[in-house]
C-alpha positions as CSV (number, residue, x, y, z in Angstrom):
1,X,98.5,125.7,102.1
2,X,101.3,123.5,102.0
3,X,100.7,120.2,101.8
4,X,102.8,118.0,104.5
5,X,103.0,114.3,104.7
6,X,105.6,111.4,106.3
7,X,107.6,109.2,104.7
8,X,106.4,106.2,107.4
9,X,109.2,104.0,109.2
10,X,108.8,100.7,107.2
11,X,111.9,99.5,107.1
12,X,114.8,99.4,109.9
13,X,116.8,102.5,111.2
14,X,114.3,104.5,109.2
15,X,116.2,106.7,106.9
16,X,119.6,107.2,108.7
17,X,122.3,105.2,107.8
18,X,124.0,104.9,110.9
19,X,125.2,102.5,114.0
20,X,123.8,105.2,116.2
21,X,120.8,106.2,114.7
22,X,117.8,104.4,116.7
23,X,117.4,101.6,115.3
24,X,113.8,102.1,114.2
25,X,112.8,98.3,113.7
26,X,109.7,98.0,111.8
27,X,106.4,96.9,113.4
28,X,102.4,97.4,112.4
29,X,102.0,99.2,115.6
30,X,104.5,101.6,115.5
31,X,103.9,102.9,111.8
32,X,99.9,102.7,113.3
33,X,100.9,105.0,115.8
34,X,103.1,107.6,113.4
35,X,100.1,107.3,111.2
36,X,97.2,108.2,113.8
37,X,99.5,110.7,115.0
38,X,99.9,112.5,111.7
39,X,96.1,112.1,111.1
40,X,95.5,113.7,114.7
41,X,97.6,116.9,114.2
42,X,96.2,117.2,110.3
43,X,99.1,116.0,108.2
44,X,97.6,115.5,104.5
45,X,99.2,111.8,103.4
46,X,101.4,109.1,104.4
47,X,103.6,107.4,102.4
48,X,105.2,103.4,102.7
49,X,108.0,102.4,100.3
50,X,108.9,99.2,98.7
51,X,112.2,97.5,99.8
52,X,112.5,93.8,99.4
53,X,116.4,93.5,100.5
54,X,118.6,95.9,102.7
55,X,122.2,96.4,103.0
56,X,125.3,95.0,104.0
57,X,126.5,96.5,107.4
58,X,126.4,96.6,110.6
59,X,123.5,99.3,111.3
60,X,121.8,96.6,108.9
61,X,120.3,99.1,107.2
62,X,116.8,98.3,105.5
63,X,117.8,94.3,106.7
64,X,114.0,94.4,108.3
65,X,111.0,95.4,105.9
66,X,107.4,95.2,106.2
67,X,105.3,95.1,103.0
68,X,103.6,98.3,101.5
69,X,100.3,97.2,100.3
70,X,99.3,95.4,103.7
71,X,100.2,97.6,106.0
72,X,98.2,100.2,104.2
73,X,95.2,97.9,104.1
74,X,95.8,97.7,107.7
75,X,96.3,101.4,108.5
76,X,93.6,102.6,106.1
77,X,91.7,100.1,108.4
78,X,92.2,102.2,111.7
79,X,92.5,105.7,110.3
80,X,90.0,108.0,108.8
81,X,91.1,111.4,106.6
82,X,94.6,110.9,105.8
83,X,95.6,110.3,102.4
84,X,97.5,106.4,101.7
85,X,100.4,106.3,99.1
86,X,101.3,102.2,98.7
87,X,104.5,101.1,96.8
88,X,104.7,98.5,94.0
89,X,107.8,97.2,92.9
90,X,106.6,97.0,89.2
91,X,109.1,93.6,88.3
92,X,107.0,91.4,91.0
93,X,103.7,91.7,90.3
94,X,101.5,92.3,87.7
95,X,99.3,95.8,87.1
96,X,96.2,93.6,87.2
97,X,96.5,92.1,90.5
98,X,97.5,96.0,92.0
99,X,94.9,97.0,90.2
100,X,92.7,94.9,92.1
101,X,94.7,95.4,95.6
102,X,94.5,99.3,95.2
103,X,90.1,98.6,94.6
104,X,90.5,96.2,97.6
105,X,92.1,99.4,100.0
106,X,89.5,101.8,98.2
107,X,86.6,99.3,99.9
108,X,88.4,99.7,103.2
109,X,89.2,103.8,103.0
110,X,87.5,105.3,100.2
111,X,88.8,107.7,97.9
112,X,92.2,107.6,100.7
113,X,94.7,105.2,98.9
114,X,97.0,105.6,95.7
115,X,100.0,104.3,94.8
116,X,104.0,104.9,94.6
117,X,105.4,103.7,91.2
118,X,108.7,102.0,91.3
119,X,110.7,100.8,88.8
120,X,114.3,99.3,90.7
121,X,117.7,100.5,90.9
122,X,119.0,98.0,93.3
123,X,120.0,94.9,91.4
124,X,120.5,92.2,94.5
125,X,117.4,93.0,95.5
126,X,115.8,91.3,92.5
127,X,118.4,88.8,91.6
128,X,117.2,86.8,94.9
129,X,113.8,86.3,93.3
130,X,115.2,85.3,89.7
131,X,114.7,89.1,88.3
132,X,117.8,90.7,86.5
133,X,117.6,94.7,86.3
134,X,119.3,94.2,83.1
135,X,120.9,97.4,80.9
136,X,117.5,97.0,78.9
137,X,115.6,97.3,81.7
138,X,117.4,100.3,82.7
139,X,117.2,101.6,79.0
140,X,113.2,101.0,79.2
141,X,112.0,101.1,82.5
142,X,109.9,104.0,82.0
143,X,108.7,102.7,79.2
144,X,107.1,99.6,81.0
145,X,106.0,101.8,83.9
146,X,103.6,103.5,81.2
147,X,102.4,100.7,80.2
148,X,101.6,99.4,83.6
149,X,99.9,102.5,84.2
150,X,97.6,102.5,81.4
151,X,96.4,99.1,82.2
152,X,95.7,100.2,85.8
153,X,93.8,103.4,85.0
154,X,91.9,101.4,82.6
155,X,90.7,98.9,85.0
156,X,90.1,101.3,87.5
157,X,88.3,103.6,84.8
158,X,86.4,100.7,83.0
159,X,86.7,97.6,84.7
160,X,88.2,96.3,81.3
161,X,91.7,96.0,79.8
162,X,92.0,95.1,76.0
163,X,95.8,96.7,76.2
164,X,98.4,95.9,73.7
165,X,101.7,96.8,74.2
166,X,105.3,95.9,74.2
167,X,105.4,94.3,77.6
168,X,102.2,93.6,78.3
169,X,98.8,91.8,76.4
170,X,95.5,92.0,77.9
171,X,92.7,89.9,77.2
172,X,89.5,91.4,78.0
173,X,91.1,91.6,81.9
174,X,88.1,92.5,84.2
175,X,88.0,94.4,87.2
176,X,85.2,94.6,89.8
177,X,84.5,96.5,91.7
178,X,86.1,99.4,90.7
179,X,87.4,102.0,93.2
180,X,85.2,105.1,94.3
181,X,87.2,108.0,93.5
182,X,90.4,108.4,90.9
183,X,93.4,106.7,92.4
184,X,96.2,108.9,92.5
185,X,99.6,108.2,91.2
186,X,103.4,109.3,92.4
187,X,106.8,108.8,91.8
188,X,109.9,110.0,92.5
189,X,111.8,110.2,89.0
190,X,114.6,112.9,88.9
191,X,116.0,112.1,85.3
192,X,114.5,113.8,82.7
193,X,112.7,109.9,81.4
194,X,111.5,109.9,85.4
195,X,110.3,113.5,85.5
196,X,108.4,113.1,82.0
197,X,106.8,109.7,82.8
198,X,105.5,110.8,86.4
199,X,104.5,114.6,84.8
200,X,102.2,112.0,82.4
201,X,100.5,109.9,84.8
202,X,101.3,111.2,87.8
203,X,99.9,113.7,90.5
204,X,103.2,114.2,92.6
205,X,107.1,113.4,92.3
206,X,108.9,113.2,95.4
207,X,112.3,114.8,95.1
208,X,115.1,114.6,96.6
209,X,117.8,117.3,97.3
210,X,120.9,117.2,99.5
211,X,122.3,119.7,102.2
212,X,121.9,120.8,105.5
213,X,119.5,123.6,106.3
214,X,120.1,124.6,102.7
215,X,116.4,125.3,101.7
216,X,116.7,126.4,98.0
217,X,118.3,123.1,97.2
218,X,115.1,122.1,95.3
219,X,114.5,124.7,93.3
220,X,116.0,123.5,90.3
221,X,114.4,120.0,90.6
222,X,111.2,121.7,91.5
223,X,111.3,123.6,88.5
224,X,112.3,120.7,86.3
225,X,109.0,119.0,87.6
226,X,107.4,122.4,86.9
227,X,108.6,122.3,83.3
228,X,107.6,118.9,82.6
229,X,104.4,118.8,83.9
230,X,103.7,122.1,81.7
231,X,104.6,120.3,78.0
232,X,102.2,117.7,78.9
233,X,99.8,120.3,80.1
234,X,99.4,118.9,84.0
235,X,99.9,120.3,87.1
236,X,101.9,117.3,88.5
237,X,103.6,118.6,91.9
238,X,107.1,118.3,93.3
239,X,107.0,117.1,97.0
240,X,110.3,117.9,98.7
241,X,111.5,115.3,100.9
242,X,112.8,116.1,104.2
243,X,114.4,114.8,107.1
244,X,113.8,117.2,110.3
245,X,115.6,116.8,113.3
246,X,114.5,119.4,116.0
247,X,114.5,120.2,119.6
248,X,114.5,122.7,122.0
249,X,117.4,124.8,121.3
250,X,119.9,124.1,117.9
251,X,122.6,123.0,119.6
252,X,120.5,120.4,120.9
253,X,119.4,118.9,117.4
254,X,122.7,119.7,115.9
255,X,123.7,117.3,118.8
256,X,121.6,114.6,118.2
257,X,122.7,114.6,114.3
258,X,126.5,114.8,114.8
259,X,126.1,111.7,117.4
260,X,124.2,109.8,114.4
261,X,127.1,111.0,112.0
262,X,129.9,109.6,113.9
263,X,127.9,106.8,113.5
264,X,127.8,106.8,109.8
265,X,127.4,103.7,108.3
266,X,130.0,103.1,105.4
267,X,130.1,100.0,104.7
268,X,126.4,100.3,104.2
269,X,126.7,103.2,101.8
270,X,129.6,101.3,100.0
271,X,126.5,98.7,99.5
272,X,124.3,101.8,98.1
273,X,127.2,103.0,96.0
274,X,127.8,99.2,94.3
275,X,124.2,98.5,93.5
276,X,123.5,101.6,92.4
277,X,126.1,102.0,89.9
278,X,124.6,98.9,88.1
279,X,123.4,101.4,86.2
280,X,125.9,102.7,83.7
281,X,124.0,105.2,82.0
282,X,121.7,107.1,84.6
283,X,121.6,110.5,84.1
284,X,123.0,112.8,86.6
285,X,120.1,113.7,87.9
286,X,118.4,109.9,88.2
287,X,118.3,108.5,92.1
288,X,120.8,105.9,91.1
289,X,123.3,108.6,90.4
290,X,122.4,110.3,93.8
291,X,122.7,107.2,95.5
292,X,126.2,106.5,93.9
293,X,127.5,109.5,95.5
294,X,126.5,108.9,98.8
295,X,130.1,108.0,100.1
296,X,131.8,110.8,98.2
297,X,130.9,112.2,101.5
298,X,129.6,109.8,103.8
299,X,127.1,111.1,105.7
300,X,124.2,109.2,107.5
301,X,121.4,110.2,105.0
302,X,121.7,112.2,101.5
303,X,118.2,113.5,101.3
304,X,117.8,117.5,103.1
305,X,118.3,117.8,106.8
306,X,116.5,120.5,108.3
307,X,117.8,120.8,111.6
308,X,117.6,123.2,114.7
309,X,114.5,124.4,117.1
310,X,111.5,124.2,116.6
311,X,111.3,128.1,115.4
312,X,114.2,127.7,113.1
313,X,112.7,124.6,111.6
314,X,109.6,126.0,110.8
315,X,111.0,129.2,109.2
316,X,113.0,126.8,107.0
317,X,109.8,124.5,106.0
318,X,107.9,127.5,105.5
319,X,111.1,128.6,103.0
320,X,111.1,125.2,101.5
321,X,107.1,125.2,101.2
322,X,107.5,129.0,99.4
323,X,109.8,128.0,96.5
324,X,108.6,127.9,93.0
325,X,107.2,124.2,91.7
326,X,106.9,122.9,95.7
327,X,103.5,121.7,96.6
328,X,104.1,119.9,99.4
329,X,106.7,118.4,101.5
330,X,107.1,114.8,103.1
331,X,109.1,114.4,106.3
332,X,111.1,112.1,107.9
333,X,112.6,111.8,111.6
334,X,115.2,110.4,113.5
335,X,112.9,109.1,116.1
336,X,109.1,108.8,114.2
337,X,107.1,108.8,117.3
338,X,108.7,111.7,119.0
339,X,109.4,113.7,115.9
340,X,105.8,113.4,114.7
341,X,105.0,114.8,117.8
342,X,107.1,118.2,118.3
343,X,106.4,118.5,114.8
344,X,102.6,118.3,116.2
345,X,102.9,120.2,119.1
346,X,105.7,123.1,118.3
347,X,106.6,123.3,114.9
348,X,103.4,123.3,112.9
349,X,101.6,125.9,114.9
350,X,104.6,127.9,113.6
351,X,104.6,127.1,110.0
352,X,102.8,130.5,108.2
353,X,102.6,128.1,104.8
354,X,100.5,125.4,107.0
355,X,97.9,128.0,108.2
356,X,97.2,125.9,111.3
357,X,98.4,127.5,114.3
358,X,96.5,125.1,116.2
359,X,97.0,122.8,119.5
360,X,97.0,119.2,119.4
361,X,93.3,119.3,121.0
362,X,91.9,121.7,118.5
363,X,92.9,119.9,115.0
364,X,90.1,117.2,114.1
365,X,90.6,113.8,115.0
């Protein structure tokens, strides 16, 4: 089966850059009720990321951010099943004191919470706190990220950290308690230094692929994640992500996204396009480079829209959910509450690569 999660509204606008997108400002009770939602119809994991500045613009864009870890002590607080993915913006805190957080959330949900691994692309967002995302850190980001790892597992593992490294040195670190279960690691790395550090430590990468109802556009990333994951001999996943927008009939959704496209932010995603060419090296492939290309053709979000009735949008998750190297798929919306529910109530039932086909009242609360 499929694995399905959502991408959790913790920053403004969500994931459309637009003027006329809604505007999706971030509160604990409205990612509470997309998360107990999710959790009610089945949905396997939620997911909040890490975003310490937005953008310039008028749909201010990202402008309004909660923080990952406590809002997922707080939701792992008032849900019960559903897998918890926190972000750590590695350049602001230590892996000791995440490691400790991440024990912290295992005490509150057990065996439910793991974390998102990110190293930064977005230079302003670090220069306000006195961090430079210099070219070395560019050249060695992945690099750091395994050492942070290492010392993470450790301490979850042990309790202890003796590591010596390049970036960090550990002095007989202690950790107590340790968490219940193995914490499992993401990340979304599409360069081939991403893809081979997350295929290491990692149980999932989150890709990313563009187009409109184009549902083989991950099948070469997929397989790239495939591929690495094989020379370190681990079955690391790729996790498409998704933005559906559905309704009724197609021309209905296809409505609703032309509206938000007229709306298209540009001077945000001429923000996007600066900051992420900082950069001058990424690979091709690397989410900088993506993000660069973003007003080549503006458009209010890059990622893969999957749009149309309910019918039509499950045929085309089930397509997604079928192609080689894709074990699961994480979803956003235009509007979180509503989409979480028709994806609930009309489009899950639907999905053959869910193997649900169950109402609302008859999926386990």
């Amino acid at each position: 089966m499929t694995q399905i999660g959502v991408f959790i509204p913790i920053g403004s606008r969500g994931w459309l850059i637009s003027n006329t997108s809604p505007k999706t400002y971030p509160t604990f009770d409205l990612n509470k009720t997309v998360v107990q939602r999710a959790e009610h119809y089945g949905l396997d994991f939620a997911l909040s990321m890490i975003k310490l500045r937005g953008y310039n613009g008028p749909s201010e864009y990202w402008v309004h951010n909660l923080e990952s870890f406590t809002l997922m002590a707080g939701l792992a607080a008032v849900t019960k099943k559903i897998q918890l993915f926190a972000s750590v913006a590695m350049l602001t805190m230590p892996p000791a004191l995440v490691a400790r957080m991440v024990s912290t959330i295992d005490s509150i949900a057990p065996g439910r919470i793991g974390v998102n691994m990110v190293t930064g692309w977005q230079p302003k967002e670090y220069q306000q706190m006195g961090l430079e995302l210099t070219p070395e850190h560019f050249a060695r980001r992945y690099d750091y990220a395994s050492e942070y790892v290492q010392i993470m597992k450790q301490l979850w593992e042990t309790g202890t950290s003796d590591f010596k490294g390049d970036f960090f040195q550990y002095d007989d670190c202690k950790l107590s308690p340790c968490p219940s279960a193995p914490i499992k690691i993401v990340g979304a790395g599409q360069s081939p230094a991403g893809m081979d550090f997350v295929a290491k430590y990692g149980d999932y990468n989150f890709v990313v692929a563009g187009g409109l109802n184009q549902t083989d556009g991950c099948r070469d990333v997929a397989g790239r994640v495939a591929e690495a994951a094989a020379r370190h001999g681990r079955g690391t996943g790729a996790f498409q992500l998704v933005m559906v927008i559905a309704d009724r009939t197609d021309e209905m959704a296809f409505a609703r996204y032309e509206y938000y496209k007229q709306g298209t932010d540009v001077e945000a995603l001429e923000w996007q396009a600066s900051q992420a060419g900082a950069d001058t090296k990424a690979n091709a492939n690397s989410t900088a480079a993506l993000l660069k290309k973003g007003i080549e053709n503006p458009e209010p979000t890059g990622m893969t829209k999957i749009i149309g009735s309910y019918e039509n949008v499950a045929r085309m998750l089930d397509e997604i959910g079928t192609t080689p190297g894709i074990k699961g798929i994480m979803l956003t919306f235009d509007d979180f509450v509503t989409g979480i529910e028709q994806f609930g109530e009309h489009i899950q039932p639907l999905m053959k690569t869910r193997n649900v086909g169950l109402k609302a009242d008859q999926v386990a609360a």
